[in-house]
C-alpha positions as CSV (number, residue, x, y, z in Angstrom):
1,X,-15.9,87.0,-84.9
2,X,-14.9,83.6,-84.3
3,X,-14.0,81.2,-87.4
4,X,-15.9,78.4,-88.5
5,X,-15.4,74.9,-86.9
6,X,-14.1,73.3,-90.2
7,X,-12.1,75.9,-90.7
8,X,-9.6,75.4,-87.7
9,X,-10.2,71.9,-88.6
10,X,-7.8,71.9,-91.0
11,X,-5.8,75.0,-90.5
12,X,-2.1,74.0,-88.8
13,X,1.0,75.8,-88.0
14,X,2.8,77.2,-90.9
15,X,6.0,76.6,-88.4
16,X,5.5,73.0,-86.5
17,X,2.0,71.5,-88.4
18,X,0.6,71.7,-84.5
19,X,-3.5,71.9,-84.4
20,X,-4.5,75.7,-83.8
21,X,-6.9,77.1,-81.2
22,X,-8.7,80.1,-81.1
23,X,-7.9,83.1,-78.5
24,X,-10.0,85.5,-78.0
25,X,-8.4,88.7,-76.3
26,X,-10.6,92.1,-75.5
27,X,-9.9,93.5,-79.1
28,X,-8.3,90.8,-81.3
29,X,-8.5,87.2,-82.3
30,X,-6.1,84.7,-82.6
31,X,-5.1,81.5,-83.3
32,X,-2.2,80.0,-80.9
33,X,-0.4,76.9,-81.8
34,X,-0.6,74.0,-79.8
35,X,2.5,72.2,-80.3
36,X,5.1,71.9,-77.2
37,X,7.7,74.5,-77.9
38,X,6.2,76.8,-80.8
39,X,3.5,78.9,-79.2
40,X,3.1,81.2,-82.2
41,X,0.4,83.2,-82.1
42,X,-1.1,84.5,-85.6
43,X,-3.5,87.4,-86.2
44,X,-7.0,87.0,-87.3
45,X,-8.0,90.1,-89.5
46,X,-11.6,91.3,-90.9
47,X,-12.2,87.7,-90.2
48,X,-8.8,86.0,-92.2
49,X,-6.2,84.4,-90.5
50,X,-2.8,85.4,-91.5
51,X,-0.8,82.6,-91.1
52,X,2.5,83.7,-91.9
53,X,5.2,82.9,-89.3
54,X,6.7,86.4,-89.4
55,X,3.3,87.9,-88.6
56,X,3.1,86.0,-85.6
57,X,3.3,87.0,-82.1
58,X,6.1,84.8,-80.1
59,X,5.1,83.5,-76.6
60,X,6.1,85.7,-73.6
């Protein structure tokens, strides 16, 4: 279930302030920082991002 536009509006990484994007993956839902050199990835669950930085999945 994707989030609402003016929702990821305003929503930025907890770790850098970067915009977010949404990811969309077979099963799960992310949101993926966009600032050069973070690249966290944080989980979307029932619809709520989680946006805490030790909840997030580091880039490969």
């Amino acid at each position: 279930m994707p989030l609402e536009a003016g929702l990821l509006e305003i929503l930025a990484c907890p770790a850098c302030h970067a915009p977010l994007r949404e990811e969309q993956s077979t099963e799960t839902l992310e949101l993926v920082c966009t600032g050069e050199g973070c690249g966290l990835a944080y989980p979307v669950r029932d619809g709520i991002p989680v946006l805490l930085v030790d909840e997030a999945r580091r880039p490969a």
